[in-house]
N, CA and C atoms as an extended XYZ file, in Angstrom:
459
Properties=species:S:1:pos:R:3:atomname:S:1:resname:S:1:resid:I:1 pbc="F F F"
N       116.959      100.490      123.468 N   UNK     1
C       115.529      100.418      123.727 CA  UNK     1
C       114.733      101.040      122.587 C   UNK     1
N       114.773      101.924      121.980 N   UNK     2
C       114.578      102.876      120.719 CA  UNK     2
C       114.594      102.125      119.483 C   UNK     2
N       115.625      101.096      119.907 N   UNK     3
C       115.399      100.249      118.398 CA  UNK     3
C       114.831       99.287      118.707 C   UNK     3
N       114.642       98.404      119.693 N   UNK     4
C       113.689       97.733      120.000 CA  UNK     4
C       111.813       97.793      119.813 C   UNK     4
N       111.456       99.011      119.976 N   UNK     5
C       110.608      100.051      119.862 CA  UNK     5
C       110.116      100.042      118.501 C   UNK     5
N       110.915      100.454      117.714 N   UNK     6
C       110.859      100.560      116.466 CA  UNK     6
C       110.592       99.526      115.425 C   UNK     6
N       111.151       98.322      116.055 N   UNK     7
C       111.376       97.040      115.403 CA  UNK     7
C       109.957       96.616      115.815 C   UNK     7
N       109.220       96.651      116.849 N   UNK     8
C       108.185       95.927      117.015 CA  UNK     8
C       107.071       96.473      116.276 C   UNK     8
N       107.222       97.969      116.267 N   UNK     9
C       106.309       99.036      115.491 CA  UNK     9
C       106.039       98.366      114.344 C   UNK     9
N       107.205       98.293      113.450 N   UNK    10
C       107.235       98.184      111.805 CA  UNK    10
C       107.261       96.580      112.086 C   UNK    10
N       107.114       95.438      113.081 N   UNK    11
C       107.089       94.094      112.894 CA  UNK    11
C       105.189       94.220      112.521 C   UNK    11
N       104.663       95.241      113.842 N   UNK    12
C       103.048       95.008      113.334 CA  UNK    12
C       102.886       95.690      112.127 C   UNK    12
N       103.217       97.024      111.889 N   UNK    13
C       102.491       97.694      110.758 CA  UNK    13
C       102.936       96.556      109.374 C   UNK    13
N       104.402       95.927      109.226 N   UNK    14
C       104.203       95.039      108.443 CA  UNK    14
C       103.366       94.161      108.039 C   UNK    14
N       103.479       92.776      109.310 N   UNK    15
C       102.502       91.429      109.240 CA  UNK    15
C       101.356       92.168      109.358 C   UNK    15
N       100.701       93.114      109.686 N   UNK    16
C        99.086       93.849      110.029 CA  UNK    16
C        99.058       93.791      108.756 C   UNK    16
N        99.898       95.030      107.673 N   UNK    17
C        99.867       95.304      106.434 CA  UNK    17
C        99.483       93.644      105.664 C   UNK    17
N       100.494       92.716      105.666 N   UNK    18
C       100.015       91.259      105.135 CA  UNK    18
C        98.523       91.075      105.554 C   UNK    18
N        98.548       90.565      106.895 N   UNK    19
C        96.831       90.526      107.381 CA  UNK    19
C        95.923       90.439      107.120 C   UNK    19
N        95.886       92.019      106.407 N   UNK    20
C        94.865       93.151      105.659 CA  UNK    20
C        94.620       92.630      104.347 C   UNK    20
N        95.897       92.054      103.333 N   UNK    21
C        96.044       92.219      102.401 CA  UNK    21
C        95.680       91.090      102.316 C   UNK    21
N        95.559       89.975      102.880 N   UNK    22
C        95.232       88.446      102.627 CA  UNK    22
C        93.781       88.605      102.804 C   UNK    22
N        93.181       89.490      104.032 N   UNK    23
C        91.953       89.732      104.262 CA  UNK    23
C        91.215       89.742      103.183 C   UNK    23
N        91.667       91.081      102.660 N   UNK    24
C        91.115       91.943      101.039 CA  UNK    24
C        91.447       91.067      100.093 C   UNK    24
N        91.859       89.995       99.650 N   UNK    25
C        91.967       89.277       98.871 CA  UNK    25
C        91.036       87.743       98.564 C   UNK    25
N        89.894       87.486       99.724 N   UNK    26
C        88.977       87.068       99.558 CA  UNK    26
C        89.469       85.567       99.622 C   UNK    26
N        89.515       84.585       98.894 N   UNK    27
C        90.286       83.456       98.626 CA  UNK    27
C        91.182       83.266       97.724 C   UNK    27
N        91.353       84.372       97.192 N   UNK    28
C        92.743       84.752       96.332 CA  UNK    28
C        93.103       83.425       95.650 C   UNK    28
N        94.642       82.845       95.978 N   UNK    29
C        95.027       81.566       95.715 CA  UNK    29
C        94.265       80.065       95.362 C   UNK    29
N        93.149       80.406       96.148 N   UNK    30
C        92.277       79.114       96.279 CA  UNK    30
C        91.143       79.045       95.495 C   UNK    30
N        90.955       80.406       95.005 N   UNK    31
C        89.636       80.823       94.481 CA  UNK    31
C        89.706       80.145       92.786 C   UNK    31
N        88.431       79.763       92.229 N   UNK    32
C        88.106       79.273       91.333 CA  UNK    32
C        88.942       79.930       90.059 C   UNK    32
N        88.707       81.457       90.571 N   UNK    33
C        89.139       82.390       89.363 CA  UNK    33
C        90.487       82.138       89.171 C   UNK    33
N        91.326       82.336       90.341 N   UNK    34
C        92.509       82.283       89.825 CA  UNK    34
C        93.309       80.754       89.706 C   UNK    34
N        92.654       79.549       90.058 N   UNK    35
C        93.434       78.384       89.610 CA  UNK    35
C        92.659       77.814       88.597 C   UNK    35
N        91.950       78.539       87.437 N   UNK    36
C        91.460       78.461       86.142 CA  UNK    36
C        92.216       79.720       85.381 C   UNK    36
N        92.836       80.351       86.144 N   UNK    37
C        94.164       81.462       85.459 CA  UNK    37
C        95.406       80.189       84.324 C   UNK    37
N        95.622       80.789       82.794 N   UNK    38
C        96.779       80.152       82.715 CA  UNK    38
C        98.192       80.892       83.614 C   UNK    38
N        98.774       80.162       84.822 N   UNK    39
C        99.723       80.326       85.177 CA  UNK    39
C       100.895       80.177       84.913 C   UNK    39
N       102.284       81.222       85.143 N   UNK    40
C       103.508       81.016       84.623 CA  UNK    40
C       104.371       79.412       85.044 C   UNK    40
N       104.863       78.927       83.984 N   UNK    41
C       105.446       77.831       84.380 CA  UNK    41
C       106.439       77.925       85.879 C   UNK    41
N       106.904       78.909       86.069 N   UNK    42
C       107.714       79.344       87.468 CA  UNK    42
C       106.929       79.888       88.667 C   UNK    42
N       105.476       79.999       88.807 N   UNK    43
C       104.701       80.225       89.695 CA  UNK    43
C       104.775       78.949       90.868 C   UNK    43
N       105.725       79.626       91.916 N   UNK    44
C       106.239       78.572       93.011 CA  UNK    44
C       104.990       78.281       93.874 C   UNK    44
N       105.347       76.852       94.506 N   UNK    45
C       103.766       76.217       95.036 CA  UNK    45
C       103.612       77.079       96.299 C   UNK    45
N       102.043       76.991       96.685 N   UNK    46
C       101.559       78.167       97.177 CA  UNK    46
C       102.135       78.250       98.864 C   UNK    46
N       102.689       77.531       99.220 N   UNK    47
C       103.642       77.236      100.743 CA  UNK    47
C       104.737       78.473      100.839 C   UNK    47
N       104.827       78.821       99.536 N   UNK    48
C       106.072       79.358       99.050 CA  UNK    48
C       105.937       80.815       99.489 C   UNK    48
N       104.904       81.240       99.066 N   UNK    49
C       104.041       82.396       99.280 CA  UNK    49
C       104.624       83.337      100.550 C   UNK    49
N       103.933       82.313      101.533 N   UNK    50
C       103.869       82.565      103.198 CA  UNK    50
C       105.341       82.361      103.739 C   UNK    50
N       105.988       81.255      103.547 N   UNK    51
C       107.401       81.746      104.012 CA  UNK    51
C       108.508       82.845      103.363 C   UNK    51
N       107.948       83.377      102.271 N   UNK    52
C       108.653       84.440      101.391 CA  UNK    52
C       108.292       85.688      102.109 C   UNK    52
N       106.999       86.029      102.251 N   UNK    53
C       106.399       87.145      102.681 CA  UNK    53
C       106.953       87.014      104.175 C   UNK    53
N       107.140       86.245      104.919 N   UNK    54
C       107.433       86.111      106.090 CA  UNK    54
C       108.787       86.646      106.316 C   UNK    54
N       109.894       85.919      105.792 N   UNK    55
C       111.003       86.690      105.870 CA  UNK    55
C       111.552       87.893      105.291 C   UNK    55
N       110.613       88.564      103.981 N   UNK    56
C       110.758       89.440      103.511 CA  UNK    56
C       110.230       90.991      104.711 C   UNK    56
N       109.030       90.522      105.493 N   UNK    57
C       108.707       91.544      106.211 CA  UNK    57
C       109.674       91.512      107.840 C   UNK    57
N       109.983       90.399      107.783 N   UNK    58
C       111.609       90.166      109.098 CA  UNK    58
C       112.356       91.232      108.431 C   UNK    58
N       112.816       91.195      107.597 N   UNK    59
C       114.171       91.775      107.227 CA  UNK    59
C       113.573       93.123      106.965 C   UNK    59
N       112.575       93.413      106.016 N   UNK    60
C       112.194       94.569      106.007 CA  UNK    60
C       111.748       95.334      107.624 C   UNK    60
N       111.505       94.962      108.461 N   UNK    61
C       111.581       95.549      109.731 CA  UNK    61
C       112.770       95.688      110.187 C   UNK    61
N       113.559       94.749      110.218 N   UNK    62
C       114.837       94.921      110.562 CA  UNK    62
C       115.278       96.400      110.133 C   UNK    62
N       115.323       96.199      108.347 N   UNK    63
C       115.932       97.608      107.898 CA  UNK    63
C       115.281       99.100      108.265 C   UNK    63
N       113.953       98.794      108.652 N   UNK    64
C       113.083      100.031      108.591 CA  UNK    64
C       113.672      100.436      110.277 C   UNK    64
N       114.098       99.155      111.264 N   UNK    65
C       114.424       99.574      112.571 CA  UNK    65
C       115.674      100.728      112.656 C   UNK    65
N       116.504      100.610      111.755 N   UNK    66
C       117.524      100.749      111.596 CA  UNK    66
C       117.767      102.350      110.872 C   UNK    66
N       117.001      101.954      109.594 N   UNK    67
C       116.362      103.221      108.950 CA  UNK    67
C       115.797      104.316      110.113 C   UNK    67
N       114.819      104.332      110.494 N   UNK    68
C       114.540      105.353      111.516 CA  UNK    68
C       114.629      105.675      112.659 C   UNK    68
N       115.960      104.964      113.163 N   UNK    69
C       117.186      105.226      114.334 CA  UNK    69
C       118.282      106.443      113.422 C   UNK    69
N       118.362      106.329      112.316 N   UNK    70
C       119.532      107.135      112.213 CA  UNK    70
C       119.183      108.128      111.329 C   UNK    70
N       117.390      108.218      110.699 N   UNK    71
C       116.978      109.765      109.778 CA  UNK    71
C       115.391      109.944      110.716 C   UNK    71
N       114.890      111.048      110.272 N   UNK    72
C       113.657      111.045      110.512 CA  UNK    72
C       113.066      112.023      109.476 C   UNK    72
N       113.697      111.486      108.388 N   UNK    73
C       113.044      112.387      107.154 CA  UNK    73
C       111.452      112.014      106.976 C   UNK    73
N       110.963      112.841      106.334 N   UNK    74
C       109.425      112.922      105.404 CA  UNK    74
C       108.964      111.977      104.437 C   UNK    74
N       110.048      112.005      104.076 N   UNK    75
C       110.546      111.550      102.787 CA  UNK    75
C       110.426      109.874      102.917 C   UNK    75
N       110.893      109.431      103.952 N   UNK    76
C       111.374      107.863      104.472 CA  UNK    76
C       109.824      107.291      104.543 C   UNK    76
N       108.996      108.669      105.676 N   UNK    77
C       107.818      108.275      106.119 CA  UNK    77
C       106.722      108.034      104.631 C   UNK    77
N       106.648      108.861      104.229 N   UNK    78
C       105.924      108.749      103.092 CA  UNK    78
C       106.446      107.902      101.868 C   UNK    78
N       107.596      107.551      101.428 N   UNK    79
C       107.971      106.255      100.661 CA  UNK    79
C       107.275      105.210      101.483 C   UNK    79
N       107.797      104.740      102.898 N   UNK    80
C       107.323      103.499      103.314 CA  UNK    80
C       106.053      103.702      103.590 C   UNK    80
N       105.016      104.837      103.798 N   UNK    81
C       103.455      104.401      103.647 CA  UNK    81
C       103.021      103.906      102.346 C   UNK    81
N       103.488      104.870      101.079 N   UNK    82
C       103.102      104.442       99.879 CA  UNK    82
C       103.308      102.664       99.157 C   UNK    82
N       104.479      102.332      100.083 N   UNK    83
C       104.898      100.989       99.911 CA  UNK    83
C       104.113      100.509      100.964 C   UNK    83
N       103.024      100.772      101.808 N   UNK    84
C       102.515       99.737      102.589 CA  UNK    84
C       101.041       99.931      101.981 C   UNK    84
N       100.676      100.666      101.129 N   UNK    85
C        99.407      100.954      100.752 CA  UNK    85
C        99.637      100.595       99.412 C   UNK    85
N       100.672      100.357       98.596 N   UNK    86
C       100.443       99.502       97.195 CA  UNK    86
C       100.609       98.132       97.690 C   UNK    86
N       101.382       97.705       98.890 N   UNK    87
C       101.440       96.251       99.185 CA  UNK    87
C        99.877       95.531       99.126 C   UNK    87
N        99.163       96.571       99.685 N   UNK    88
C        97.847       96.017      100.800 CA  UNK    88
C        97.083       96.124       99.366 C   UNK    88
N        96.941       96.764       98.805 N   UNK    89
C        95.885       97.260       97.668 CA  UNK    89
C        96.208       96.361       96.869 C   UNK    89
N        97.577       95.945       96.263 N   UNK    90
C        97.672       94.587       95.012 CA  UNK    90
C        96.571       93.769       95.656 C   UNK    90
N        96.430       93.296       96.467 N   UNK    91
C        95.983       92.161       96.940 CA  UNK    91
C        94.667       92.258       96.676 C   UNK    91
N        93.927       93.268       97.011 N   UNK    92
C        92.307       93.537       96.715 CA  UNK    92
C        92.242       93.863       94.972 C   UNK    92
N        92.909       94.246       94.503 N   UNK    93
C        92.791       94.605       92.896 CA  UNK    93
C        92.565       93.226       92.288 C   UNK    93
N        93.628       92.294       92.461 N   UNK    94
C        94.347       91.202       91.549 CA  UNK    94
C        93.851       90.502       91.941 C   UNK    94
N        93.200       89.931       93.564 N   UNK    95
C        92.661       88.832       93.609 CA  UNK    95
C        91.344       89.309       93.916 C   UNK    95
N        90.677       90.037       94.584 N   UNK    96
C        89.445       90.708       94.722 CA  UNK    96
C        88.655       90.958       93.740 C   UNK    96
N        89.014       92.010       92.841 N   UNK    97
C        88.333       92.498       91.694 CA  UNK    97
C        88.638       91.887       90.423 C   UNK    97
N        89.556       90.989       90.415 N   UNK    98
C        90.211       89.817       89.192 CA  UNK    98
C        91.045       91.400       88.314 C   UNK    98
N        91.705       92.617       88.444 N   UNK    99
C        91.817       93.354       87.642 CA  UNK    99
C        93.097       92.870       87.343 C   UNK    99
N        93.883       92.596       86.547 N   UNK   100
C        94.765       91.880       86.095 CA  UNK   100
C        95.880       92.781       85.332 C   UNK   100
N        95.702       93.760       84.758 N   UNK   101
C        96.330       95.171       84.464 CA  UNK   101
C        96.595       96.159       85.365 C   UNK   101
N        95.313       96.318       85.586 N   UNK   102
C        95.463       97.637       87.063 CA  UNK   102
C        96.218       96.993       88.361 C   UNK   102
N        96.214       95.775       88.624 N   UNK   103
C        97.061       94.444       89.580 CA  UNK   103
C        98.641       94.668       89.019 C   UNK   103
N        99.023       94.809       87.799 N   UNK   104
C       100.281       94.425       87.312 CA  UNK   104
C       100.867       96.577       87.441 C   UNK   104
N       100.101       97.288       86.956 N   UNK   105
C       100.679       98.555       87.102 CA  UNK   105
C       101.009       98.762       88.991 C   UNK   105
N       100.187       98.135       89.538 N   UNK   106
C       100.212       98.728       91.195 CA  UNK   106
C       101.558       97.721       91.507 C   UNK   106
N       101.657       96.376       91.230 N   UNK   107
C       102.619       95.968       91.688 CA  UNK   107
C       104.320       96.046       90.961 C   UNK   107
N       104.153       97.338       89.684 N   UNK   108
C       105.535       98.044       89.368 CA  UNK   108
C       105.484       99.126       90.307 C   UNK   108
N       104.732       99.591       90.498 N   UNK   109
C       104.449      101.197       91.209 CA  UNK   109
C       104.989      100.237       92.711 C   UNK   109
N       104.742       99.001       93.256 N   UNK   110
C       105.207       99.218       94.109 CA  UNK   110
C       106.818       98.858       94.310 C   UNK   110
N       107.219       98.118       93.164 N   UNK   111
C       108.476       97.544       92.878 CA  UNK   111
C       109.596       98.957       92.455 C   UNK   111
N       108.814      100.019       91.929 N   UNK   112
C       109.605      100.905       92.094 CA  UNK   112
C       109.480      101.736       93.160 C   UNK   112
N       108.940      101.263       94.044 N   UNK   113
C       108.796      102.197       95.321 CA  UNK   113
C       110.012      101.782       96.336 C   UNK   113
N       110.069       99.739       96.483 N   UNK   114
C       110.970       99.406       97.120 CA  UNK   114
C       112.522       99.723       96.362 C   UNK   114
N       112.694       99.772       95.355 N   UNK   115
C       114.017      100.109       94.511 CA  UNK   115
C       114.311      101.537       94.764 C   UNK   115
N       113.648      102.471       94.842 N   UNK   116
C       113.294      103.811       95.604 CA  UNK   116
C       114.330      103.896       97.114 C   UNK   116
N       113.310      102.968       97.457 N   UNK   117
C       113.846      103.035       99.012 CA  UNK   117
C       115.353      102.953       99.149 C   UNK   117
N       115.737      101.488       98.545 N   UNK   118
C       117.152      101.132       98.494 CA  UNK   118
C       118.237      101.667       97.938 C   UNK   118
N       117.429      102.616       96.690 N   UNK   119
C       118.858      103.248       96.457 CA  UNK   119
C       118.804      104.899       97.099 C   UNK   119
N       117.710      105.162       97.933 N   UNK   120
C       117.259      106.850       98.008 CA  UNK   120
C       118.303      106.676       99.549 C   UNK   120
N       118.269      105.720      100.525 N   UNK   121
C       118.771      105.072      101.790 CA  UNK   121
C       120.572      104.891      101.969 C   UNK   121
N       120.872      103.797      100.267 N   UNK   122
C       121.602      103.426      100.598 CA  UNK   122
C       122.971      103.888      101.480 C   UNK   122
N       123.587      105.453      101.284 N   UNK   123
C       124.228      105.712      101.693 CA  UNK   123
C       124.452      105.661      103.080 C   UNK   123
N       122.936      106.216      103.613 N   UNK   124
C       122.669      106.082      104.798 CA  UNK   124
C       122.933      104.680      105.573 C   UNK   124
N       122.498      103.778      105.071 N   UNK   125
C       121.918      102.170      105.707 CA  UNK   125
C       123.311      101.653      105.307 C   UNK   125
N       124.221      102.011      104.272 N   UNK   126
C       125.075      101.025      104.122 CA  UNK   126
C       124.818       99.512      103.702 C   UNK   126
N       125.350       98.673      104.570 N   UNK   127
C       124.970       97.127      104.311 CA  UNK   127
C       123.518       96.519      104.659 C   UNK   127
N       122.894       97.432      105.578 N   UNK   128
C       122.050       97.300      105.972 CA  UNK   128
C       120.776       97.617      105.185 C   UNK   128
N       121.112       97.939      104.235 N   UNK   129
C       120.541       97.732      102.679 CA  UNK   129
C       120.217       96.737      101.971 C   UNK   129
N       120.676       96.152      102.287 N   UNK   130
C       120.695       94.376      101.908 CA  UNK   130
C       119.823       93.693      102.050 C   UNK   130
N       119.512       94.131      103.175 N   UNK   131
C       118.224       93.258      103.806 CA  UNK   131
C       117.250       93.440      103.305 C   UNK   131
N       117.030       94.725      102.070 N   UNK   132
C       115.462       94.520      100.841 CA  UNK   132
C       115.925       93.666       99.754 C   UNK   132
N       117.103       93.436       99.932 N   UNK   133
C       117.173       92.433       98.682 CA  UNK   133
C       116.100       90.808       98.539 C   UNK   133
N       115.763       91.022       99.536 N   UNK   134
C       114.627       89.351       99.358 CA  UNK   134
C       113.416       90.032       98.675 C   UNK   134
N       113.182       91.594       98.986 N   UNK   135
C       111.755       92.353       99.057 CA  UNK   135
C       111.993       92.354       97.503 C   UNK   135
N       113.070       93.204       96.807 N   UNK   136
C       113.364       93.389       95.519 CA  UNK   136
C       112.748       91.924       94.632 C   UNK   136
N       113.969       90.905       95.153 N   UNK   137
C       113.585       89.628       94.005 CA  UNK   137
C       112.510       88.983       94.043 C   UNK   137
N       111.773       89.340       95.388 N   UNK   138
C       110.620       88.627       95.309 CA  UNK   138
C       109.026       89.490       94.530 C   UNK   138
N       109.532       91.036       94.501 N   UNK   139
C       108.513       91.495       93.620 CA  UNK   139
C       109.052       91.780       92.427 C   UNK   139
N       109.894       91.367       91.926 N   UNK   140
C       110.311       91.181       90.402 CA  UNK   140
C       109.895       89.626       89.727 C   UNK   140
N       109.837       88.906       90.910 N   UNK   141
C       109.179       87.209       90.590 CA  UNK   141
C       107.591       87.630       90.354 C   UNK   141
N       106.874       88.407       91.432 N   UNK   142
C       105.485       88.831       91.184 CA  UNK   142
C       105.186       89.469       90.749 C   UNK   142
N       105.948       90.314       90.131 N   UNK   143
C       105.753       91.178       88.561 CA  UNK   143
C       105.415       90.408       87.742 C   UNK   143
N       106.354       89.608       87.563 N   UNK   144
C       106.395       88.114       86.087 CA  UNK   144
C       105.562       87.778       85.994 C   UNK   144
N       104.751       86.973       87.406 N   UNK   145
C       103.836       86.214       87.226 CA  UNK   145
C       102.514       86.913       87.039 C   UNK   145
N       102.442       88.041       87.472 N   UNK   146
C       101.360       89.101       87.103 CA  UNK   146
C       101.063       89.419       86.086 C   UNK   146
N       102.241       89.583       85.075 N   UNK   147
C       102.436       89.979       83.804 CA  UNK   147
C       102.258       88.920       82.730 C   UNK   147
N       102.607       87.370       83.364 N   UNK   148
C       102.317       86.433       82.379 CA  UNK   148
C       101.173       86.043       82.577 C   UNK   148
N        99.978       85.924       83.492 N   UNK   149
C        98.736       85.952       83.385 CA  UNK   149
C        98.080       87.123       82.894 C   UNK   149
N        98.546       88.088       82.924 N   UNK   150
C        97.701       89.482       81.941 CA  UNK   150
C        98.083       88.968       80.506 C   UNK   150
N        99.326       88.549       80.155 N   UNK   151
C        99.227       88.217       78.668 CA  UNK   151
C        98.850       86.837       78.216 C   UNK   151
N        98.980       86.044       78.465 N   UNK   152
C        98.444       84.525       79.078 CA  UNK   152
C        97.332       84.115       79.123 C   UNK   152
N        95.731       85.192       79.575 N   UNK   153
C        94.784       85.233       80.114 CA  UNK   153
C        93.680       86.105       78.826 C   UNK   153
Protein backbone atom coordinates (compact mmCIF):
# COMPACT_ATOMS: atom_id res chain seq x y z
CA UNK A 1 0.00 0.00 0.00
CA UNK A 2 3.07 2.44 0.77
CA UNK A 3 4.24 1.92 -2.60
CA UNK A 4 1.22 2.38 -4.16
CA UNK A 5 1.02 5.75 -2.28
CA UNK A 6 4.11 6.80 -3.38
CA UNK A 7 3.76 5.93 -6.97
CA UNK A 8 0.69 8.05 -7.34
CA UNK A 9 2.44 10.96 -5.35
CA UNK A 10 5.49 11.21 -7.76
CA UNK A 11 2.88 10.07 -10.90
CA UNK A 12 1.25 13.81 -10.04
CA UNK A 13 4.22 15.79 -8.86
CA UNK A 14 5.73 14.45 -12.21
CA UNK A 15 2.93 14.95 -15.11
CA UNK A 16 1.87 18.32 -12.73
CA UNK A 17 5.72 19.16 -13.06
CA UNK A 18 5.21 18.60 -17.24
CA UNK A 19 1.78 20.57 -16.98
CA UNK A 20 3.45 23.53 -15.52
CA UNK A 21 6.22 23.38 -17.79
CA UNK A 22 4.18 23.22 -21.07
CA UNK A 23 2.03 25.93 -19.30
CA UNK A 24 5.22 28.29 -18.85
CA UNK A 25 6.27 27.68 -22.18
CA UNK A 26 3.59 29.69 -23.94
CA UNK A 27 3.43 28.03 -27.52
CA UNK A 28 6.83 26.86 -27.33
CA UNK A 29 6.97 24.30 -30.35
CA UNK A 30 4.40 26.08 -32.38
CA UNK A 31 5.49 29.49 -31.78
CA UNK A 32 6.82 31.63 -34.66
CA UNK A 33 10.11 32.05 -32.75
CA UNK A 34 11.06 28.79 -32.51
CA UNK A 35 10.03 27.17 -36.04
CA UNK A 36 12.10 30.19 -37.63
CA UNK A 37 14.98 28.61 -35.18
CA UNK A 38 17.76 26.89 -37.50
CA UNK A 39 17.01 23.39 -36.10
CA UNK A 40 19.28 20.27 -35.60
CA UNK A 41 18.98 17.89 -38.47
CA UNK A 42 17.98 15.09 -35.62
CA UNK A 43 15.29 17.26 -33.93
CA UNK A 44 12.53 14.35 -33.82
CA UNK A 45 8.91 15.39 -35.08
CA UNK A 46 7.05 17.09 -32.45
CA UNK A 47 4.60 13.76 -31.57
CA UNK A 48 7.84 12.58 -30.37
CA UNK A 49 8.05 15.02 -27.64
CA UNK A 50 4.84 13.86 -25.70
CA UNK A 51 5.28 10.18 -25.92
CA UNK A 52 9.03 10.52 -24.68
CA UNK A 53 8.15 12.72 -21.78
CA UNK A 54 5.36 10.38 -21.09
CA UNK A 55 7.22 7.32 -20.54
CA UNK A 56 10.17 8.96 -19.19
CA UNK A 57 7.98 10.35 -16.16
CA UNK A 58 6.24 6.41 -15.95
CA UNK A 59 9.46 5.06 -15.29
CA UNK A 60 10.79 7.90 -13.44
CA UNK A 61 7.89 7.38 -10.88
CA UNK A 62 8.27 3.99 -10.94
CA UNK A 63 11.99 4.49 -9.73
CA UNK A 64 11.25 7.38 -7.37
CA UNK A 65 8.35 4.68 -5.90
CA UNK A 66 10.88 2.44 -5.19
CA UNK A 67 13.58 4.96 -4.25
CA UNK A 68 11.60 6.20 -1.25
CA UNK A 69 10.31 2.78 0.03
CA UNK A 70 13.78 1.79 0.84
CA UNK A 71 15.80 5.53 1.97
CA UNK A 72 14.37 8.59 3.31
CA UNK A 73 17.41 10.60 2.94
CA UNK A 74 17.59 14.62 2.48
CA UNK A 75 19.63 14.21 0.10
CA UNK A 76 17.10 12.07 -2.37
CA UNK A 77 14.47 14.83 -1.38
CA UNK A 78 16.37 17.71 -2.42
CA UNK A 79 18.18 16.14 -5.67
CA UNK A 80 14.63 15.22 -6.93
CA UNK A 81 13.15 18.83 -6.12
CA UNK A 82 16.11 20.46 -7.82
CA UNK A 83 15.41 18.06 -10.81
CA UNK A 84 11.75 19.04 -10.78
CA UNK A 85 12.48 22.77 -10.66
CA UNK A 86 15.23 22.74 -13.54
CA UNK A 87 12.68 20.44 -15.48
CA UNK A 88 9.81 23.11 -15.08
CA UNK A 89 12.08 26.25 -15.49
CA UNK A 90 13.90 24.96 -19.01
CA UNK A 91 10.65 25.31 -20.35
CA UNK A 92 9.90 29.04 -19.37
CA UNK A 93 13.65 30.15 -20.15
CA UNK A 94 14.01 28.46 -23.73
CA UNK A 95 10.68 28.77 -24.95
CA UNK A 96 9.22 31.73 -22.90
CA UNK A 97 11.97 34.18 -22.74
CA UNK A 98 13.70 32.74 -26.20
CA UNK A 99 17.05 32.58 -23.70
CA UNK A 100 18.92 30.11 -25.61
CA UNK A 101 22.23 29.96 -23.38
CA UNK A 102 20.74 30.39 -20.03
CA UNK A 103 18.04 27.36 -21.65
CA UNK A 104 21.20 25.20 -22.58
CA UNK A 105 23.20 25.81 -19.00
CA UNK A 106 19.73 24.86 -16.99
CA UNK A 107 19.19 21.89 -19.12
CA UNK A 108 23.11 20.48 -18.23
CA UNK A 109 22.44 21.52 -14.62
CA UNK A 110 19.57 19.40 -15.03
CA UNK A 111 21.23 16.48 -16.95
CA UNK A 112 23.70 16.45 -14.28
CA UNK A 113 21.25 16.35 -11.69
CA UNK A 114 19.53 13.14 -13.26
CA UNK A 115 23.19 11.41 -13.71
CA UNK A 116 23.50 12.50 -9.95
CA UNK A 117 20.62 10.65 -9.06
CA UNK A 118 21.61 7.40 -10.86
CA UNK A 119 24.83 7.00 -9.85
CA UNK A 120 24.37 8.71 -6.00
CA UNK A 121 21.17 5.63 -5.79
CA UNK A 122 22.63 3.10 -7.69
CA UNK A 123 23.73 0.83 -5.06
CA UNK A 124 20.70 1.26 -3.37
CA UNK A 125 18.06 0.78 -6.46
CA UNK A 126 20.18 -1.81 -8.08
CA UNK A 127 18.41 -2.62 -11.46
CA UNK A 128 15.93 -0.49 -10.65
CA UNK A 129 18.19 2.12 -11.84
CA UNK A 130 17.52 1.51 -15.16
CA UNK A 131 14.51 2.87 -15.38
CA UNK A 132 16.33 6.69 -15.72
CA UNK A 133 17.95 5.42 -18.50
CA UNK A 134 15.11 6.84 -21.03
CA UNK A 135 15.40 10.22 -18.61
CA UNK A 136 19.37 10.20 -19.25
CA UNK A 137 19.18 9.70 -23.27
CA UNK A 138 16.50 11.74 -23.68
CA UNK A 139 18.19 14.87 -21.98
CA UNK A 140 21.43 14.27 -23.67
CA UNK A 141 19.21 14.38 -27.15
CA UNK A 142 17.88 17.90 -25.58
CA UNK A 143 21.08 19.07 -24.69
CA UNK A 144 22.13 18.67 -28.52
CA UNK A 145 19.39 20.20 -29.78
CA UNK A 146 19.65 23.13 -27.37
CA UNK A 147 23.15 23.48 -28.06
CA UNK A 148 22.83 23.31 -31.86
CA UNK A 149 20.35 26.13 -31.97
CA UNK A 150 22.55 28.34 -29.53
CA UNK A 151 25.33 27.80 -32.10
CA UNK A 152 23.18 27.57 -35.22
CA UNK A 153 21.13 30.71 -34.25
Amino acid sequence: MKKLKYFIFFLFINFGSLGLGSWLMDNGPQSDWYINLNQAPWTPPGWVFGVAWSLIMLCFSVYLMFLFTKITSEKAKITFSIQVFLNIIWNFIFFNQHLILLGLISIILLTIIVFYIFFSFKKVMKSWSFLLLPYMIWLLIATSLNAYILFNN
